[in-house]
C-alpha positions as CSV (number, residue, x, y, z in Angstrom):
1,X,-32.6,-143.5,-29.4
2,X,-29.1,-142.1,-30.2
3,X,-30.3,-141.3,-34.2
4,X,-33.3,-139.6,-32.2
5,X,-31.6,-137.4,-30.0
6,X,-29.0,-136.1,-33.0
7,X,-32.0,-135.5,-34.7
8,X,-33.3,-132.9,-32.0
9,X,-30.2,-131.5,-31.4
10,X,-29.4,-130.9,-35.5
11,X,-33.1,-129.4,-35.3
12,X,-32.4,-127.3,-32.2
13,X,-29.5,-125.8,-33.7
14,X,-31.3,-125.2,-37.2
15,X,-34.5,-123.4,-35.3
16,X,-31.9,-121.5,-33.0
17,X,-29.6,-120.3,-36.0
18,X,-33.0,-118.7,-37.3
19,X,-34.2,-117.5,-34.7
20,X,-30.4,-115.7,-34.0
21,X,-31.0,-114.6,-38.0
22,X,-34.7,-113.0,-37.6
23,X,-33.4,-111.2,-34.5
24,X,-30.9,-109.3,-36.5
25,X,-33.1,-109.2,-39.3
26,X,-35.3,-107.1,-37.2
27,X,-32.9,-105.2,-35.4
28,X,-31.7,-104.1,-38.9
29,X,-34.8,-102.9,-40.1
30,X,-35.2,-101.0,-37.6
31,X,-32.0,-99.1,-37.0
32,X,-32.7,-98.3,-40.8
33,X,-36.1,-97.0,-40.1
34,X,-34.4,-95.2,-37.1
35,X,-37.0,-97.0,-34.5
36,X,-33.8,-97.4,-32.0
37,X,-36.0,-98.7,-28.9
38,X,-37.3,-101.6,-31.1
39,X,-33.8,-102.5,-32.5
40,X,-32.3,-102.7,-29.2
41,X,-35.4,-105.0,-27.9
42,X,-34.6,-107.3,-30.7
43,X,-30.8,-107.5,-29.9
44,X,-31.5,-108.1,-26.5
45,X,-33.7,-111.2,-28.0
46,X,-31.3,-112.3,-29.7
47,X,-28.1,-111.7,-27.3
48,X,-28.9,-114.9,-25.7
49,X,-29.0,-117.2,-28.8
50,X,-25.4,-116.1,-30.0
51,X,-23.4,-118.6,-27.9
52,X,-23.0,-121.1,-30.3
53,X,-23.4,-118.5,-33.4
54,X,-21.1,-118.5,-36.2
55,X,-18.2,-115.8,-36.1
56,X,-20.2,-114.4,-39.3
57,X,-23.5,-113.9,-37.1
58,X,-21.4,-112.9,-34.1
59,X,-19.6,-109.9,-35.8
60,X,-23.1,-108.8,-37.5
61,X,-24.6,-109.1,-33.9
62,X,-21.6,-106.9,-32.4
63,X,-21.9,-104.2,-35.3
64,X,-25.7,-104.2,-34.9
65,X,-26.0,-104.0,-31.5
66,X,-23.2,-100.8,-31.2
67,X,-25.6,-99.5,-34.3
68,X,-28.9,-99.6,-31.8
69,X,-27.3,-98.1,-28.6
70,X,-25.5,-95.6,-30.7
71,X,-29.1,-94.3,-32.3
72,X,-28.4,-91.2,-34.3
73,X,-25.6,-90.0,-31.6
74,X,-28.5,-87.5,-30.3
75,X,-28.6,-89.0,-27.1
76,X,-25.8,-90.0,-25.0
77,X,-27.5,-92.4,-22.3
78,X,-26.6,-95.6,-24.6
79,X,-23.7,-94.6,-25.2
80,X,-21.2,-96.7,-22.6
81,X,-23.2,-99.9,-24.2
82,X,-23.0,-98.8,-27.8
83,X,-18.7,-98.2,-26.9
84,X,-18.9,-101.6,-25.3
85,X,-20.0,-103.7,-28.1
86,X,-18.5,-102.0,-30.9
87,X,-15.1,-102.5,-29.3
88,X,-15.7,-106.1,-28.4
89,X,-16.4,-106.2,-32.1
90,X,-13.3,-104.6,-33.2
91,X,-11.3,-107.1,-30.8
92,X,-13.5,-110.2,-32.1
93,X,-12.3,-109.5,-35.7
94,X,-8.9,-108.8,-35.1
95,X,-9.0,-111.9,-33.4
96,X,-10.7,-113.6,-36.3
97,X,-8.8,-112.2,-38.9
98,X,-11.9,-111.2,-40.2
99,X,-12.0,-108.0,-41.0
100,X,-15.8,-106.3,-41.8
101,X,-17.2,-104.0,-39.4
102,X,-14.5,-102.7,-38.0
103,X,-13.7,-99.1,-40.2
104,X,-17.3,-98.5,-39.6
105,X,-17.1,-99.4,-35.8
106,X,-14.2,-97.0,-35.7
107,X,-15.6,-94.4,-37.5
108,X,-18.9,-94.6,-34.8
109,X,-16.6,-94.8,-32.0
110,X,-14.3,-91.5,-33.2
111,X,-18.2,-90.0,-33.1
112,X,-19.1,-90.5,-29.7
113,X,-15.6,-89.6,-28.1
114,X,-15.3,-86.6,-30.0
115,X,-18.8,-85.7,-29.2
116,X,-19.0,-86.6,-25.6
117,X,-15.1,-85.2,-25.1
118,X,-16.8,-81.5,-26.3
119,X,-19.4,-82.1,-23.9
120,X,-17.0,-82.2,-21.2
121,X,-14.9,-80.0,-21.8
122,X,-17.6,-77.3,-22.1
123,X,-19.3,-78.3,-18.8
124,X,-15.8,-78.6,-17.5
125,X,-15.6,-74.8,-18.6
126,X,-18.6,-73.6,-17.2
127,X,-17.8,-75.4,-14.0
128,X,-20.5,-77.8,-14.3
129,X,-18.0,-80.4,-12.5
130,X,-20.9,-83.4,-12.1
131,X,-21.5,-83.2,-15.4
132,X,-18.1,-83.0,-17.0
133,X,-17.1,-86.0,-14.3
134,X,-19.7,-88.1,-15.7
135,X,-19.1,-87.5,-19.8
136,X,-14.9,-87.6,-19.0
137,X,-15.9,-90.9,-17.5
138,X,-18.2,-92.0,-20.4
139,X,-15.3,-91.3,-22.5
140,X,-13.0,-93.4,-20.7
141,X,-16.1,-96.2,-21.0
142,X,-16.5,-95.6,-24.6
143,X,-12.7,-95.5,-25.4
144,X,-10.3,-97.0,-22.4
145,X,-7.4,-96.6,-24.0
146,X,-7.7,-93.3,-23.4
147,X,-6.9,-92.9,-20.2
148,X,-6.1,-89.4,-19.7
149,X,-9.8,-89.0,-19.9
150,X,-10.3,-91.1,-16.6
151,X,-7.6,-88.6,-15.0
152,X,-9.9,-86.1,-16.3
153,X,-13.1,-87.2,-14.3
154,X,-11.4,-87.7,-11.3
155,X,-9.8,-84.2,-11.2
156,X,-14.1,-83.1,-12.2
157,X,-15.1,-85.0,-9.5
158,X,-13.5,-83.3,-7.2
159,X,-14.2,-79.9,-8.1
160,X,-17.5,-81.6,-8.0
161,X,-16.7,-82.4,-4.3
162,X,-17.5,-86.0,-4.6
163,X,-14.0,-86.9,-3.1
164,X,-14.3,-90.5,-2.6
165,X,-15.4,-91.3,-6.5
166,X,-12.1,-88.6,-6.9
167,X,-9.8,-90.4,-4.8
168,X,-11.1,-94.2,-6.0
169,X,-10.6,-93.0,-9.6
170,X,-7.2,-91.9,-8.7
171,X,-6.2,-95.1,-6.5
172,X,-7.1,-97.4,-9.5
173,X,-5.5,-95.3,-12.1
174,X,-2.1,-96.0,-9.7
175,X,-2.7,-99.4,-9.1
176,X,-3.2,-99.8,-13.2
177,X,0.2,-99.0,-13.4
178,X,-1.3,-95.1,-15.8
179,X,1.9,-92.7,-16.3
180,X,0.6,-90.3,-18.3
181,X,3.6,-89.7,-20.3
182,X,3.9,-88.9,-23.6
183,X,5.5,-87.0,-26.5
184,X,5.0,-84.0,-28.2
185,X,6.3,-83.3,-31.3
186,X,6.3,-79.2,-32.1
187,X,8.0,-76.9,-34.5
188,X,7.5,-73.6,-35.1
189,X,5.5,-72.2,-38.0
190,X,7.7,-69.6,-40.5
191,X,5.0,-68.0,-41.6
192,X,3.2,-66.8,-38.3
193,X,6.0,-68.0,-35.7
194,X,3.4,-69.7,-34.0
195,X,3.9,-73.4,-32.2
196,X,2.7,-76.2,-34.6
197,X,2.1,-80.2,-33.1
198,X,2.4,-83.1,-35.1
199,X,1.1,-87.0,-34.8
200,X,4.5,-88.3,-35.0
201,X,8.1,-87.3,-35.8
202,X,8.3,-88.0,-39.4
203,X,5.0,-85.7,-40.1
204,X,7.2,-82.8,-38.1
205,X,10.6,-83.9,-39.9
206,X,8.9,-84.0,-43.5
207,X,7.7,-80.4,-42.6
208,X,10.5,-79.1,-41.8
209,X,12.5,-80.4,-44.7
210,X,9.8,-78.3,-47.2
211,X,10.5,-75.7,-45.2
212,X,7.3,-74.8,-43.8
213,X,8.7,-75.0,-40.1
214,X,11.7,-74.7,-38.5
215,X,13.1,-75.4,-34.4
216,X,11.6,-79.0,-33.9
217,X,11.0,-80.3,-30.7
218,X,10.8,-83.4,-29.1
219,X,9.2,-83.0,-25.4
220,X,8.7,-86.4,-23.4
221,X,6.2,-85.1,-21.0
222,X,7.0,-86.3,-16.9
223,X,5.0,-89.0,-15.2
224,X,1.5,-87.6,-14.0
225,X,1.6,-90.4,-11.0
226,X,3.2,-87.9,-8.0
227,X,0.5,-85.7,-9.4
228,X,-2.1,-88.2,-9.3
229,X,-0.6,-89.0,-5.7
230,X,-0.9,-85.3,-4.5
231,X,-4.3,-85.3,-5.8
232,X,-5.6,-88.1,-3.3
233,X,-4.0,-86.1,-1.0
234,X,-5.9,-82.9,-1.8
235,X,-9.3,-84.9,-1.6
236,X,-8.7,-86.0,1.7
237,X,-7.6,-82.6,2.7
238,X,-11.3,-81.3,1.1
239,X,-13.2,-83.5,3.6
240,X,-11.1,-82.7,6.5
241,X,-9.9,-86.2,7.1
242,X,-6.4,-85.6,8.0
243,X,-5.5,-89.1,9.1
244,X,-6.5,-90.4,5.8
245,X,-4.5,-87.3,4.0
246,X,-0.9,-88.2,6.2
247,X,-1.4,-91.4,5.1
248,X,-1.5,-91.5,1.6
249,X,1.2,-88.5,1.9
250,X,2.9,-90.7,3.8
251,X,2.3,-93.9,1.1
252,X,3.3,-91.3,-1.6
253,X,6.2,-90.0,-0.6
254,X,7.9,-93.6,0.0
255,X,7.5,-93.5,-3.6
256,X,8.9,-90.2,-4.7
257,X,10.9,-88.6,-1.5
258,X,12.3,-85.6,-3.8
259,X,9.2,-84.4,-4.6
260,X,8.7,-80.9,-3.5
261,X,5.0,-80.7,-3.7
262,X,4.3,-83.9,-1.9
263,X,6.8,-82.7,1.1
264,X,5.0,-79.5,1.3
265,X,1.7,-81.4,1.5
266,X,3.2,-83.3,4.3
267,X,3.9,-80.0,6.2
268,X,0.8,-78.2,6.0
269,X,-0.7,-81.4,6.9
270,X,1.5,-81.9,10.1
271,X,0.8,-77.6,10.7
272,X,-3.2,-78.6,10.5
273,X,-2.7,-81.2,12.9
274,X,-0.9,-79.0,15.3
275,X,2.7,-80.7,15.7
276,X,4.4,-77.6,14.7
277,X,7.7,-79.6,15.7
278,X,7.1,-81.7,12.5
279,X,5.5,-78.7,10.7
280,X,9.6,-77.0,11.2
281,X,11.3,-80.5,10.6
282,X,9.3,-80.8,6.9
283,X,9.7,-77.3,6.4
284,X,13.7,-77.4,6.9
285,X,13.7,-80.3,4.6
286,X,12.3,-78.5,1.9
287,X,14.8,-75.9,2.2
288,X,17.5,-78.5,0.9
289,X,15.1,-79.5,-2.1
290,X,13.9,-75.8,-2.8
291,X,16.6,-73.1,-1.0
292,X,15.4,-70.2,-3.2
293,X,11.8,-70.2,-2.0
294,X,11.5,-67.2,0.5
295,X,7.8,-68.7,1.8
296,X,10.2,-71.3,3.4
297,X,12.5,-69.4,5.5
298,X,9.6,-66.8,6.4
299,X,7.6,-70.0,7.8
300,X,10.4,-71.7,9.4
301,X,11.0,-68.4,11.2
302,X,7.6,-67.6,11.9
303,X,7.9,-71.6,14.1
304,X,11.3,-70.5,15.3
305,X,9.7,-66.9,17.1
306,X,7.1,-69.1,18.3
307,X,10.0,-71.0,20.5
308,X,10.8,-68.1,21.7
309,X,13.9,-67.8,19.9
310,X,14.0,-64.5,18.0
311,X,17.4,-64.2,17.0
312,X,17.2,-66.8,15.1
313,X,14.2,-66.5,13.4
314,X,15.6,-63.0,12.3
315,X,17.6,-64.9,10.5
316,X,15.3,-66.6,8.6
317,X,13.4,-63.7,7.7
318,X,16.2,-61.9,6.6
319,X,16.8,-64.6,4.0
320,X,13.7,-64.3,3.2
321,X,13.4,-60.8,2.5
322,X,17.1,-61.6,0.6
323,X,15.3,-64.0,-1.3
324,X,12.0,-61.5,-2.0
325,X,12.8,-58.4,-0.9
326,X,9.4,-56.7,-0.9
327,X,8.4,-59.2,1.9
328,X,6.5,-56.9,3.7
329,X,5.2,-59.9,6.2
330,X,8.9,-60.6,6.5
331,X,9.7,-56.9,8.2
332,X,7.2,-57.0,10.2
333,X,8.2,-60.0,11.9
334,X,11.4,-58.9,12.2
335,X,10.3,-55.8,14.3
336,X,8.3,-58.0,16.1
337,X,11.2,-60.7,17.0
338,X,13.0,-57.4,18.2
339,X,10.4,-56.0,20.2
340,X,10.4,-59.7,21.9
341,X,13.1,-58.3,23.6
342,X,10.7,-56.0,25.8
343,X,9.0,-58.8,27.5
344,X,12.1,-59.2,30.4
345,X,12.7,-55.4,30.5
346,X,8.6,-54.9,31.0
347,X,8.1,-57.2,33.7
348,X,11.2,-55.5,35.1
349,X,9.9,-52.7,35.2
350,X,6.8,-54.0,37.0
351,X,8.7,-55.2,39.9
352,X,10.5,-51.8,39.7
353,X,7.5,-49.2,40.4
354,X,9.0,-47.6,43.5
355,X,12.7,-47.5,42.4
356,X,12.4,-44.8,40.1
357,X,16.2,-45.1,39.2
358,X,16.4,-48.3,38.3
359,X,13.2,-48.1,36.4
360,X,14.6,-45.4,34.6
361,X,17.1,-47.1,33.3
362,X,15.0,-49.8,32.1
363,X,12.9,-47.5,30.4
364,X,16.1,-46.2,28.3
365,X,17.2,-49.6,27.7
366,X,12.7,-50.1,26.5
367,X,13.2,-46.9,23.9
368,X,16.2,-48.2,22.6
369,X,14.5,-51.3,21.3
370,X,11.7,-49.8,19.8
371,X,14.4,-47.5,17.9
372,X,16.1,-50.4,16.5
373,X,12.5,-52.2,15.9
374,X,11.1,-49.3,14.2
375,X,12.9,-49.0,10.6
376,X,11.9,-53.0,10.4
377,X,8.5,-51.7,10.9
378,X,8.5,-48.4,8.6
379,X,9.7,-50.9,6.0
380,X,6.7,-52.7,6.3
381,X,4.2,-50.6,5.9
382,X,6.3,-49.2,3.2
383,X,5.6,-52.5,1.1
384,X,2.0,-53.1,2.5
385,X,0.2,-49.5,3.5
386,X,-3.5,-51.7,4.0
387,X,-2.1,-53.7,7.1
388,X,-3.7,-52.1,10.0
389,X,-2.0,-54.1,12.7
390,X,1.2,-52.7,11.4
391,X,0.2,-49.1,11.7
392,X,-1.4,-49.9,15.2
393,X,2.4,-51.5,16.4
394,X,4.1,-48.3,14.5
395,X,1.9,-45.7,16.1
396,X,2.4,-47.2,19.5
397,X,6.2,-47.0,18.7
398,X,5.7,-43.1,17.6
399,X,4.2,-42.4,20.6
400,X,6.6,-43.8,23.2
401,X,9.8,-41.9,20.9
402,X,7.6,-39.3,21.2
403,X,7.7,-38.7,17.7
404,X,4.1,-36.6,17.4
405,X,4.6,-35.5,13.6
406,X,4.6,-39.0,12.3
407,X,2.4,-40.6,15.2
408,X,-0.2,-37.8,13.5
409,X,0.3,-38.4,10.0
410,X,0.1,-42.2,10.5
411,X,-3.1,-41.8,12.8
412,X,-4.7,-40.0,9.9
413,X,-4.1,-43.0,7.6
414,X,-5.3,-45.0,10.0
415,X,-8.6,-43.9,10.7
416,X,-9.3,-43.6,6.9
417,X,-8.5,-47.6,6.1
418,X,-10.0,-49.3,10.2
């Protein structure tokens, strides 16, 4: 019984081993006779039978099968499976030590990513973001070593406003550990002073020693992951979810506290959920990263009049107009912080309607603040002569100085631009 049953199983194998061989037999045929729909029918008959194959038949099978999705690289639909098997063949003989197929398995895979790469890019261009997501992504499929490709797709697919595919692209490049760094390796050319890049830095150091470049450079480019951080940010931001955006601000900036772009995000996040208090505190927390940015101190003064404390938040736009002084926006609200002042004299003056002394005085006291207000003012439209609600606060300041000449010319202005 035993002899029996070695005899079925020697049998089994010998009818399986040909069937696994006229399978490939047939697929070869016809990838050579460019019939790609019957080759991949026979691979998929014979994908079953290769368990037990022979590394031989198993590389063959790899090689054949990337051969039959691949076609004649016209169409891209097979493409993912064709990348799939060819580098499972790769791996299979460098884990063999059997070295056969691979060169031309490389040579078809340097195909397709160059091909599907310039596909990308162009609908990337032409701001066909669907399209561009889904090639960067059959890239990544195709080659995943490359995984600055991936990046790619997520940043398409939200352009493409498909924020969750963006933000779960973005998540698992984190969680993958993906830094994105890398080095570049320039010089510049002597004959037309343009920037040349190199592979590595002996290609750039041999150059330079014949002379045909000169200033090499070495630049180690920084970690794409607070990018990749602000990103996720960004998509949650696009669909309005502003619990989801604080907290993977939040999350992000446990990891990188200094960054200044994350900490901004934070801010406007806070602003669009109306806790101005933590709007300010953000705000005056990038000062000490970023002091010289005037955007800062104009905001954190714009909060500060909105406390009702306009001496101070003169202060703030002061530096900000020290920082930028054409800050036209910065002006204005200066004027405006001073005319703040008006608000106790007017309801003075209210209660004051019968005591024409005292109201008297308070109206000297009201002229003298739109005096000091008005220069702040003047400056502004100065800088920014389109801004109508600057002309409207001047020309009511013109008229209660009774200043007719300029309340006239500015009138005229003003009707030509409302």
């Amino acid at each position: 019984m035993r002899k029996q049953f070695l005899l079925f199983t020697a049998l089994f194998i010998s009818l399986t081993l040909m069937a696994q061989k006229d399978e490939l037999k047939t697929a070869e045929k016809e990838i050579k006779n460019q019939n790609f729909p019957a080759a991949i029918a026979a691979i998929n008959q014979a994908e079953p039978l290769m368990a037990n194959a022979d590394d031989k038949l198993k590389a063959k099978f790899y090689f054949l099968k990337g051969q039959a999705f691949y076609g004649n690289g016209a169409n891209t639909d097979n493409f993912s499976k064709a990348g799939v098997a060819l580098n499972e063949l790769i791996q299979f003989e460098e884990k063999t030590k059997s070295i056969k197929y691979s060169g031309d398995a490389g040579e078809m895979l340097n195909k397709m990513i160059d091909g599907v790469a310039k596909q990308a890019s162009a609908s990337y261009e032409s701001q066909d973001y669907e399209n561009a997501a889904k090639k960067f992504n059959l890239v990544y499929t195709i080659s995943p070593k490359d995984t600055s490709y991936y990046e790619n797709a997520a940043l398409a697919y939200y352009f493409a406003k498909d924020h969750k595919k963006s933000i779960e692209i973005y998540q698992e490049l984190l969680s993958s550990g993906y830094t994105g760094i890398y080095t570049v390796y320039k010089a510049t050319s002597k004959t037309n002073g343009q920037d040349m890049y190199f592979a590595t830095k002996k290609e750039m150091d041999m150059q330079v020693k014949l002379g045909v470049v000169e200033n090499p450079q070495t630049v180690v480019q920084e970690s794409r992951r607070p990018t990749l951080s602000k990103n996720i940010v960004l998509n949650y931001l696009a669909m309005e979810d502003h619990k989801g955006a604080l907290e993977a601000v939040t999350k992000a900036r446990a990891q990188y506290p200094n960054d200044y772009n994350l900490l901004i995000d934070e801010a406007n996040i806070y602003y669009s959920l109306g806790n101005n208090a933590k709007f300010k505190e953000k705000l005056e927390e990038a000062v000490k990263i970023n002091p010289t940015d005037p955007s800062l101190y104009y905001n954190i003064g714009v909060l500060t009049l909105e406390q009702k404390k306009p001496e101070e938040a003169i202060t703030y736009f002061k530096k900000a107009i020290e920082l930028k002084p054409d800050y036209s926006d910065a002006y204005n609200n200066i004027g405006a912080a001073i005319l703040e002042k008006n608000i106790p004299i007017v309801d003075e003056m209210n209660k004051n309607l019968s005591n024409f002394k005292k109201y008297d005085q308070l109206r000297v006291k009201q002229l003298e603040i739109y005096k000091e207000a008005m220069p702040f003012y003047e400056k502004a439209h100065e800088l920014n002569k389109s801004n109508v609600s600057t002309m409207q606060t001047l020309m009511g300041i013109y008229e209660n100085l009774e200043m007719g000449d300029k309340h006239k010319k500015l009138k005229e202005l003003y009707d030509s631009v409302k």
